[in-house]
N, C-alpha and C positions, 0 to 999 in steps of 0.2 A: 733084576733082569727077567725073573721068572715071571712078575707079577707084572712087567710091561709086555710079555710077549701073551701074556693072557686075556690083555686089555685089549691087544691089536687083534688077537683071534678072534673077541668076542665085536668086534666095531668092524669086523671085514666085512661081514654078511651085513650089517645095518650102512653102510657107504654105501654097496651095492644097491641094496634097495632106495637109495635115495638118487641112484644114477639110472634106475627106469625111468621108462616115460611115464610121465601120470604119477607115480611112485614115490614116497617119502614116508618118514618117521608117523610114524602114526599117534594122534594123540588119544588122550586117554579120557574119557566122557564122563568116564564112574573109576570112582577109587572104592566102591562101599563093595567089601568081601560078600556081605549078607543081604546083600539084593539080587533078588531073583533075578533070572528071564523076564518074564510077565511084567514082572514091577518098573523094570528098567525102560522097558517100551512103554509101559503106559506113561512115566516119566516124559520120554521122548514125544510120542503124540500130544500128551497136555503142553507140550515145549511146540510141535509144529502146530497146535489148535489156537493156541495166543497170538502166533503170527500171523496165521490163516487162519480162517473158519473151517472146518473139516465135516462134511454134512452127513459123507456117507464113508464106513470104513470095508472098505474088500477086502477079504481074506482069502488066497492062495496058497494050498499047502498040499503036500503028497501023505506026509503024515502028519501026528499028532502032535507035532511040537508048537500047533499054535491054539491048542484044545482050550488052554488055561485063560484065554486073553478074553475079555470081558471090559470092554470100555464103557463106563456109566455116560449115560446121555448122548450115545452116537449111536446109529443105528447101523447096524455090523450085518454085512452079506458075504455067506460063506462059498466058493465055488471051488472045483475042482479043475485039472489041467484039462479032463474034457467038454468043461462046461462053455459053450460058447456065447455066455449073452454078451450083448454089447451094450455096456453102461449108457454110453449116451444118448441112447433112444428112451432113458427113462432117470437118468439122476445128469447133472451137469459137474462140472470138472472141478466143485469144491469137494473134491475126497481125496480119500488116502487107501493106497494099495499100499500091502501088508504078504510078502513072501515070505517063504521059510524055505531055506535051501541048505540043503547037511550033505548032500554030494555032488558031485561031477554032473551024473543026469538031471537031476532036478530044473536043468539050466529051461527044460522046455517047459516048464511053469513062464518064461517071459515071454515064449513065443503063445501062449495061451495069455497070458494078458496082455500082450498086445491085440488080441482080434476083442478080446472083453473093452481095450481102450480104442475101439474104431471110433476116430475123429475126436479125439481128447486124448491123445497120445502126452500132452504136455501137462498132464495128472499127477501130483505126486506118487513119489514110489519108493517105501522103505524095504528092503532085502537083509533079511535073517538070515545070515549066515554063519550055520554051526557047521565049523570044520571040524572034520575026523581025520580024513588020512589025505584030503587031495590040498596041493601046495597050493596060498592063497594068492601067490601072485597071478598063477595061472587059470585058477578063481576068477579074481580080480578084470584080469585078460580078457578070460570068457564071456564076463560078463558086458563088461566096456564094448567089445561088438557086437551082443546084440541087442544094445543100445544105441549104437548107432546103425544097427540094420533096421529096428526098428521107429526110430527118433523117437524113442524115450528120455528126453532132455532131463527131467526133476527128478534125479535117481541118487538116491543115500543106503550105503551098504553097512551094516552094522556087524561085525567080526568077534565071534567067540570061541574062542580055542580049550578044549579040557582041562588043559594044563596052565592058562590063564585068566584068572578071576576076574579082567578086569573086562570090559567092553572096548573095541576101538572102532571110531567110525571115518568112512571113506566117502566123500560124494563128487559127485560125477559133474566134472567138466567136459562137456559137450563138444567145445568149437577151442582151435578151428578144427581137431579132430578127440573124438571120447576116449576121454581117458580120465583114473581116479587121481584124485588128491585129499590129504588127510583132511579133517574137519577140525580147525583148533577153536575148541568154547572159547576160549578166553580173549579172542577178537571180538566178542560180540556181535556177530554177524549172524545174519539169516540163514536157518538151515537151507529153505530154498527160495527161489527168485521166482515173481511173479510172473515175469516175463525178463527176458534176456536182454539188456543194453549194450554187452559188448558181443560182437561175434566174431572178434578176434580173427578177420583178417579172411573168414569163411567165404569159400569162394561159389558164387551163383550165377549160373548161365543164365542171361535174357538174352531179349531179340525185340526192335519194334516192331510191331503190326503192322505200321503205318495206314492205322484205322481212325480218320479224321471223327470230331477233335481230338481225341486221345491220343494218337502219335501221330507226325509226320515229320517230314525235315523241310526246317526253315531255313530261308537265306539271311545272313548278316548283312545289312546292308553298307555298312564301312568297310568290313573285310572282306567280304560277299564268300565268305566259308558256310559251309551248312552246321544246322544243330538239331538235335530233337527239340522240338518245341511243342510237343501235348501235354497234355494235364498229365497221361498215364507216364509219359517219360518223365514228365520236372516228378511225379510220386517215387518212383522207386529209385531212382538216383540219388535223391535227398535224403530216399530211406535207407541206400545203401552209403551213404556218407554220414548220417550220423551215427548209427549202429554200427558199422567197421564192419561192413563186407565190399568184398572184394570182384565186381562185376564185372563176367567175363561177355561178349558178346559171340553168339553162336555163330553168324556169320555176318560180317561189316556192313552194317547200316546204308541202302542208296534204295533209291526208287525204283529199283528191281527185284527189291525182297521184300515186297506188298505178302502179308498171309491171312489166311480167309480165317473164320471160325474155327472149321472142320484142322486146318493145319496147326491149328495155335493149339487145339484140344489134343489131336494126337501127338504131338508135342509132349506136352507138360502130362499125358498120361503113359506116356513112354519114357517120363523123367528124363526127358533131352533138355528140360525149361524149367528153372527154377522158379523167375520172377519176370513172366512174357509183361512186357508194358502195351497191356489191350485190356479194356474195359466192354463190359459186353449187359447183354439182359439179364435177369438175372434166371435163374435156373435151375435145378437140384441135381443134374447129371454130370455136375462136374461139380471140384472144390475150390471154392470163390471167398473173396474177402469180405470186409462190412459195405455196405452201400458207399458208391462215393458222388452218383448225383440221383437225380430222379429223371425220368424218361419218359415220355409218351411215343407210341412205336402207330403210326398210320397211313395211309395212301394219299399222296398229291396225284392230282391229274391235270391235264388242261384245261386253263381254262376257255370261259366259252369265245367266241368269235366277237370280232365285233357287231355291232346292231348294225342292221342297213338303215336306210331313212324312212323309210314305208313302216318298218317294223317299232320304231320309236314314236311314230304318230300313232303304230296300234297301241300299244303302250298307253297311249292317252285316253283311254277306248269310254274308261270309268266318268272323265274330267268331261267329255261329248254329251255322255249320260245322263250325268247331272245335266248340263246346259238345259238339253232339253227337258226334263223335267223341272227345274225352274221355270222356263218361257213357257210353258201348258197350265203349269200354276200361276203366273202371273199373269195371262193371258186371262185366263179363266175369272179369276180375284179382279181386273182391270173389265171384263166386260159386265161379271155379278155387277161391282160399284158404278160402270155408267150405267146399268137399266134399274138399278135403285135410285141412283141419284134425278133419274129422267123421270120416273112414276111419281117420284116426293115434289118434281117441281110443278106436274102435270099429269092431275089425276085421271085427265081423259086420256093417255096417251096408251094407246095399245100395246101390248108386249108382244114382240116383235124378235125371236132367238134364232140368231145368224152363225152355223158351226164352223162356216167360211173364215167368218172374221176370227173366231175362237184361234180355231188353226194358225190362220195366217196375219200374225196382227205385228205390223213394223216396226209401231213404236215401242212395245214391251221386246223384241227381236233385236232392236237398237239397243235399248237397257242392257239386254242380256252379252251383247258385246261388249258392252262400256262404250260404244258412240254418244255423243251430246245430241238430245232431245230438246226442243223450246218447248216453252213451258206453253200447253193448250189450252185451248176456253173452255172446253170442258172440263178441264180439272179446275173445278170451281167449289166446292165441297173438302171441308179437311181432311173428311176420309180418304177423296182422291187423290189431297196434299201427301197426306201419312202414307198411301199405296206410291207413289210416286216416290217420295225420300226412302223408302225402303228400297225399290228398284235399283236409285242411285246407290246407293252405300253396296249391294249386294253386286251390285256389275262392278263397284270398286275394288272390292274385297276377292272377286272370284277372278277378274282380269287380270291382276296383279298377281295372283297365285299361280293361274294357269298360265300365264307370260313364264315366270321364274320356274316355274317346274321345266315347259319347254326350251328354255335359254339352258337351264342345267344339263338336261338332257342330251342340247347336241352338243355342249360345252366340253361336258367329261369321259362323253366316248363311250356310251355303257355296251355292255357285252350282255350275250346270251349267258342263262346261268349253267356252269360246269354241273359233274357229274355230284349228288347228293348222297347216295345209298348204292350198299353193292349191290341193291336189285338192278339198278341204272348201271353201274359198273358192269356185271356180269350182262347185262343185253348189250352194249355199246362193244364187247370185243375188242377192249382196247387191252393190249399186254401190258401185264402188270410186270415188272420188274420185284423179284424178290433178292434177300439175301437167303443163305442158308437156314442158319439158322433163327431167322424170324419165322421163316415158313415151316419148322416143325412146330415153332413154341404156338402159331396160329392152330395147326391143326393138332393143336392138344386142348384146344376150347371147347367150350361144353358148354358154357352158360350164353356166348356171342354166336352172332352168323356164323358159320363155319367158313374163314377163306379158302378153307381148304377143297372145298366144291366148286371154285371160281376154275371154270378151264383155262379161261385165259393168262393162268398165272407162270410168268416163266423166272428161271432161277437165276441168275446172274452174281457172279462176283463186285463185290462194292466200287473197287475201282471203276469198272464199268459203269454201274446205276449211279457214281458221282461224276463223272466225265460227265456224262448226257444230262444228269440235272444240273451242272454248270454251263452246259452249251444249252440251257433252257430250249432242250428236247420236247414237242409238243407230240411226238410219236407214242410215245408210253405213259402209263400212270407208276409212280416208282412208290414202293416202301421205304420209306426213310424214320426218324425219330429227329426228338425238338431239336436238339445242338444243330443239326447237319441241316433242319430246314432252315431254321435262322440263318443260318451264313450261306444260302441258297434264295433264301427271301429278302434279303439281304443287297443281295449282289444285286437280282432282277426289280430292287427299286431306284435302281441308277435309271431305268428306262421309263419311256412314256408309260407302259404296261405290261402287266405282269403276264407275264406266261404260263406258270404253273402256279394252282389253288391250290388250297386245302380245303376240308370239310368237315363238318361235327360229325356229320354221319358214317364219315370211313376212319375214324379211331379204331386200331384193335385191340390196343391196351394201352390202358388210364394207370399213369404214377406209376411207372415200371422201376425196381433201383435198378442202376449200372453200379455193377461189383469187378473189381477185379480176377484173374486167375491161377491158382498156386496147385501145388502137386497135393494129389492125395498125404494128409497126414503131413503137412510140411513143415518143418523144422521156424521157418519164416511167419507164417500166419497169424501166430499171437501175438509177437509184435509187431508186426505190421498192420494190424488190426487197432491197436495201441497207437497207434501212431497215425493213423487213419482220425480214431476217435479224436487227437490231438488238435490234428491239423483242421480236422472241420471249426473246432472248438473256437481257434485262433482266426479262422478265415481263409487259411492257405487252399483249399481244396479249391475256392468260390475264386479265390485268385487265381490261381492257376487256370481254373477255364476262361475267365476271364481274358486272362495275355494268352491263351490259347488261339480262343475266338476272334479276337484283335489283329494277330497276325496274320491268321487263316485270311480274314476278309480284307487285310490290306495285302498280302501277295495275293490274291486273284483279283483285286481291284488293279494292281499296280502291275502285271503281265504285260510283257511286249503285246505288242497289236498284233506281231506276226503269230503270236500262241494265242492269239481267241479265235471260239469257232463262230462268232457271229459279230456283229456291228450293232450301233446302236439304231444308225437306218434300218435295221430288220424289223423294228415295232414302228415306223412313223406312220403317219395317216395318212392313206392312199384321198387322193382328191375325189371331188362330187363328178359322178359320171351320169351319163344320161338314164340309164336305171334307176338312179337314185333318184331322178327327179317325175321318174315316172307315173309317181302318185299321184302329182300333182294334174299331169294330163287325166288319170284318171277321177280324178275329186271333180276337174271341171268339165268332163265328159256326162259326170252324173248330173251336177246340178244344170248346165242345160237340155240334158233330155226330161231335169224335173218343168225346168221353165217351159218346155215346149210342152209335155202333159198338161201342165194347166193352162197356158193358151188353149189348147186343143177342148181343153175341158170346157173352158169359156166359150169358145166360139160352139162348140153343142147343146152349151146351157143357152145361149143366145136364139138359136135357132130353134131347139126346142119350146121356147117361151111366145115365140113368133107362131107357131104351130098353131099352140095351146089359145092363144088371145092375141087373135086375128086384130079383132075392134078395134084394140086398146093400141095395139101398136099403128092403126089406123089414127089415132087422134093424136 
């Protein structure tokens, strides 16, 4: 009787502790009496360097109880609780931090290695805990919050009591709230996890942005219910359904709860946002996930107007040019060969050079239009055969060119050319539409123009600068990037002509990534970055924009008529008016004031010659 009430005395305290949270039987790592401290961890590290690589070892201690530890072939960094470097600006996250904690205070060595772990919080972390007098539940406790004050996920506590020889270790289950559980070897299992698969039900605030293509809401068209349908919405939902977290939304998804940069940032730095579904530029002032496309960020503007008629025969100006310098050379080459051909047939024949005829000669005039010439009596010589077949084939050749360039010309409607360079941009005064934050990341450039010298640049919320490049706005020049101009360029080739250009010369940045957004130090990041790397691997990313982009362009193609702000008569082509044919009075206005100058020239040269040779005109 004695000896079962001794057995329930000594199993009351061991039940309890298996009725904590976190809490159970602890097991037993090392049976060996005659192993050191020292020797046991180095045990333990050569046990976590086989699973992982261990690059760099941190050492944290108040005092000397980690004086002895000397790991061959790691390179070991010592610091103190007021040392504040921060590992990751110069070693990355294959290490191992290395605590020794013997009291109750000591506990502010984690809040010192937490600022030593800025942005690699998910580092391993073994904790030496030599108790003396304080109880290790409450240890234990202590520990477990500031763990998760900190989100120090990979934390293994190792437990040595005076009065037991043995080691026992405890490691830290994170989610869905921190707390410890023993470490049994003989599962075989990994001290720690590379990254976390289960998150056991952990719960995470989002919110869409409803920042096209990355979020908006779609309509079903069988149930006509709405759904998130961006890329950044199918990511974190898929990512919160495979991993077992539990997403809660900050406030019910509708087309009223559009948020800009700036709201999505103070956001998720006020940890109101766990996992906002908004993809953005990328950027260093905030903490962002791995790439998930690529981007070009640059200025559309209007394009030019269309050409009047007068201005499309200037156009031609080069095609005139030539004409004429063909017929002066061939004029020229046709009078050389008949006063050669006239001296070889008739050695007495005077030479006799007329600059009249040079000028003004019909039948090379006729050639050079492609009119049919008969064939003259004095092209009797091969030479004058070979100058004449040349004429032909060259009036064939250029008539047919200059036809088809002209027929092209008033065929396809060409337009003056838009704006090329922000030197053009900035004298033209046309408002530029910015987002927020495009327009700091421009005026943080150093090596491009600066847009940030552009007066005419005004700010706008996206909703806005996409409304108006959907109503193919020809009033502003807007900042957009590639996704949002495609389904923008997109739209405006349902019509005769486009509205809005682009330009090589108003790029502001080339290959930009679009990263996601997460809280400083976020519990989520590394796998979600895992998973990121996954899904490109597979195609899901590429898909995803893909049925993004699909959808975006088939609800704005497929809009009641009552909801577009324009028709598709807003591009037709106004008819030829008397302006437009004004050229032509003008073209024939010149060439008979040229015809009356040389009448006028003739009948002076006539009378002049009557002057001069009185006699002759006598006989």
């Amino acid at each position: 009787m004695l000896l079962a009430l001794s057995s329930l005395a000594l199993g009351l305290p061991l039940l309890l502790l298996l009725l904590l949270p976190g809490q159970s039987i602890t097991y037993r790592l090392s049976e060996s009496d005659d192993t050191s401290d020292a020797d046991y961890i180095q045990q333990i590290i050569r046990r976590m360097q086989s699973e992982r690589p261990i690059e760099t070892l941190l050492f944290k201690h108040l005092s000397r109880c980690l004086i002895d530890l000397n790991p061959i072939g790691i390179p070991v960094l010592r610091l103190d609780e007021a040392n504040g470097l921060r590992l990751g600006e110069h070693f990355n996250s294959e290490a191992l931090a290395l605590l020794c904690m013997q009291q109750r205070t000591d506990v502010v060595l984690l809040q010192s290695l937490a600022q030593n772990l800025e942005r690699i919080r998910e580092m391993r972390i073994l904790i030496w805990l030599k108790q003396l007098e304080t109880d290790l539940e409450e240890s234990l406790s202590l520990i477990a919050e500031q763990a998760d004050k900190y989100n120090l996920m990979n934390l293994l506590v190792l437990h040595s009591a005076p009065a037991e020889p043995a080691v026992t270790a405890y490691r830290l289950e994170p989610f869905p709230e921190a707390t410890f559980a023993p470490l049994n070897d003989s599962d075989g299992v990994k001290i720690f996890n590379r990254i976390w698969g289960d998150f056991r039900q952990r719960i995470a605030i989002t919110q869409p942005s409803l920042s096209i293509p990355g979020s908006f809401l779609a309509t079903d068209a069988s149930s006509a219910s709405t759904y998130l349908g961006g890329y950044m919405d199918r990511l974190i939902m898929e990512f919160a359904r495979i991993y077992n977290i539990q997403l809660r939304f900050k406030d019910p998804p509708n087309e009223s709860c559009w948020l800009s940069d700036v709201d999505i940032k103070d956001l998720v730095r006020h940890k109101q946002l766990d996992l906002p579904m908004y993809g953005r530029i990328l950027t260093f002032d905030a903490e962002h996930t791995t790439y998930l496309d690529i981007a070009q960020v640059f200025i559309v503007v209007p394009c030019g107007k269309e050409m009047k008629l007068d201005d499309v025969f200037r156009g031609l100006r080069t095609y005139f040019l030539i004409m004429l310098g063909v017929y002066l050379i061939f004029s020229l080459l046709d009078k050389l060969f008949e006063l050669a051909s006239r001296r070889s047939c008739n050695s007495n024949w005077n030479w006799n050079w007329n600059w009249f005829a040079v000028l003004v000669n019909l039948r090379v005039f006729a050639v050079a239009l492609g009119l049919p010439i008969g064939i003259i009596r004095r092209y009797r010589s091969p030479s004058m055969w070979q100058l004449l077949m040349i004429m032909y084939v060259f009036s064939l050749v250029f008539s047919c060119y200059f036809s088809a360039s002209l027929s092209a010309l008033l065929t396809k409607l060409p337009c003056y050319q838009h704006i090329q360079s922000f030197e053009q941009l900035q004298q033209s005064g046309l408002p530029i539409l910015f987002d927020e934050h495009a327009a700091s990341m421009s005026e943080l450039q150093v090596n491009q123009i600066q847009i940030g010298q552009i007066t005419n640049k005004v700010l706008a919320p996206n909703s806005k600068r996409n409304s108006l490049m959907f109503a193919l706005n020809t009033d502003h020049a807007y900042q957009t990037f590639t996704r949002l101009w495609q389904l923008v360029n997109n739209y405006q080739s349902r019509y005769k002509r486009n509205a809005l250009c682009d330009s090589p010369g108003l790029i502001l940045f080339y290959d930009y990534p679009i990263v996601g957004l997460v809280q400083h130090n976020s519990i989520f990041r590394p796998t979600l970055n895992e998973f990121i790397y996954r899904a490109h691997d597979v195609g899901l990313i590429g898909h995803w924009i893909a049925e993004a982009m699909h959808s975006l362009t088939a609800s704005v193609i497929d809009q009641p008529r009552s909801n577009r702000t324009h028709s598709p008569t807003d591009f037709s082509t106004a008819p030829l008016s008397n302006r437009d044919l004004l050229w032509v009075w003008k073209l024939l206005l010149i060439f008979d004031a040229a015809a009356a100058l040389v009448f006028a020239l003739e009948l002076a040269h006539r009378y002049w010659h009557k002057l001069r040779y009185p006699i002759a005109n006598l006989i």
